[in-house]
Every structure is written in C-alpha cells, then in structure tokens.
C-alpha positions, 0 to 999 in steps of 0.5 A: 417643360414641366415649368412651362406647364405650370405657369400655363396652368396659372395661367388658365385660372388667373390671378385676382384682381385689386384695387388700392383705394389708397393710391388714388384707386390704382387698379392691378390685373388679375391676368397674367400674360406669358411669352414662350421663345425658342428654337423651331420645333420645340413645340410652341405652337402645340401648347398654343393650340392646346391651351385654345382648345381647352380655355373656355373662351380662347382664341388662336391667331397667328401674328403674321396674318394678324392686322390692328383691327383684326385684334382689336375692332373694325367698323363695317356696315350692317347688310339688313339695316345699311347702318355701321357698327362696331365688330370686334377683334380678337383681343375684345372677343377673348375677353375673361378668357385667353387670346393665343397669338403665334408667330409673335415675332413676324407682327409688325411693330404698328399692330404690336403697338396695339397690345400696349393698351389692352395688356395693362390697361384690359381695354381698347379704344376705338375712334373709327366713322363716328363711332368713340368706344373703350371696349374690355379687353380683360384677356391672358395673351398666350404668346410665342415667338421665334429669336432673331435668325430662327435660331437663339445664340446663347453668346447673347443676352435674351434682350438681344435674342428677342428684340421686342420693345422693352415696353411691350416686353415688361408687360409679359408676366412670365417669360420661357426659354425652350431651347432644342439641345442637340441630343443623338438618342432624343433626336433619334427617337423623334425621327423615328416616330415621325417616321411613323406616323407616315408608315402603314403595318411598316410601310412608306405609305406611296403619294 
C-alpha cells in the first residue's frame, strides 16, 4: 500500500511537460494516469475520495453512472437567452487537476472510447448542434476498477484479469495490484472494528 501511496503522491504534483522541436514538435504529457485493481474492499474507493478531497481541483465520478457527454461535454439551451451553448464534463472541468473515475470496470466501452483522446492527447473534441470545439482536457485520471468476477485469479495473467483494451491500458502510466490475502488475525481485527463503529459504550446499537 506504502507504493501506492507514493505513485498517488507524484501523482498530485505532476510531471513536467515537453516539447521536442526536433521531432516535428512532438508533445509529452506532464500528467500521469494511474489504474488500481483489486479485490473488493481493499480500499480503492477510499483513496479515491481522498485524493478528490484534497486535489485542488478534483472530480470524483463513478464509471457505472457515467455517460460520454457526462465526461466530456453536452450542448443544452440557455434559460435566460434561448441560446445553445456548450457545458462541460468531468474530464474538461478537471482540467490541470485530477479526474477520480470509480468503478471503471462497470463503464461501457462507447463511454471509455472517450478517454482515448483526452488521455494523450489532454483534449476533447466536440462536434454537437453546430457547434465545433477542442476543449483542454489537461487532467490526471485516478481510476480504479474490480477483475473480472469480482475477484482476481492469480492462474491468470493481469491482462486477462482486467481485460480493458490494450490501447486504453497502455495509456495508464502507473498500474497497482491490491490484492486481499486471506489473514485469520488481520481479518479478525477488522471485523471487530467494524463492529465498532456500529456499537454505543459496548453496545449493538438497536434499529
């Protein structure tokens, strides 16, 4: 967990970004994007709101309720003038800041296509009622997600496990394995202080 912590942690300061004008202005990401994926309860979720608790500008979604334009932007009308304009999503209203996206397994693959452009490229582009824009998009994604079957089997390889595209994958600069190994003492522990937090001077609390 101490490395997870750590590549967070870069993650909140960011990289640098560059540009190599010897190679036709070729552009580099300063942003880094990480991927946790483990077992249920090991705490994803809990780093996730932390980190979107603390980021300066952090935005917390979760990927079963997610759509495309929720993420990226939608047209609607203005009440006062009758005019369309452009709100944003998630990914442009986090931009220079961190997007934390939960249950990134349950999105679907249409609204993960999305991610594609504004992972590398740090833009969106919009072509919707008339309106043609690239919006910035210079965001960290904070992702988690479960294995396939709610559960990682370690006779297979962490490919197989995730099964995410192997371009959206390889645009994930930091991915984490938190595993639950089965532990008497550890689990014991942590029922009791689940327990706990449920009990009053010792006592079950009554409904």
């Amino acid at each position: 967990m101490d490395d997870v912590k750590k590549g967070i942690l870069c993650q909140l300061f960011g990289g640098t970004n560059k540009e190599l004008r010897q190679s036709a202005n070729a552009k580099f990401r300063g942003e880094i994007n990480v991927l946790l994926v483990g077992d249920p309860g090991v705490s994803k979720s809990q780093l996730l709101q932390f980190v979107h608790r603390i980021a300066p500008r952090g935005i917390y979604t979760s990927g079963k309720g997610t759509s495309a334009v929720g993420l990226t932007a939608y047209v609607t009308k203005d009440p006062d003038t009758k005019d369309t304009v452009l709100e944003s999503g998630a990914l442009v209203l986090s931009d220079r800041g961190i997007c934390c996206i939960d249950e990134f397994d349950k999105m679907n693959d249409a609204t993960r296509s999305i991610l594609h452009e504004a992972m590398e490229q740090q833009t969106v582009s919009i072509a919707k009622a008339g309106i043609v824009a690239s919006l910035n998009a210079r965001t960290s994604i904070l992702a988690s997600a479960n294995p396939v079957g709610s559960r990682y089997n370690r006779q297979l390889s962490v490919v197989d496990n995730i099964q995410l595209p192997p371009t959206l994958l390889s645009r994930f600069d930091l991915i984490y394995l938190l595993l639950d190994y089965p532990n008497e003492d550890r689990d014991r522990k942590l029922a009791k202080h689940i327990v706990a937090l449920y009990t009053l001077g010792g006592k079950a609390r009554k409904a």
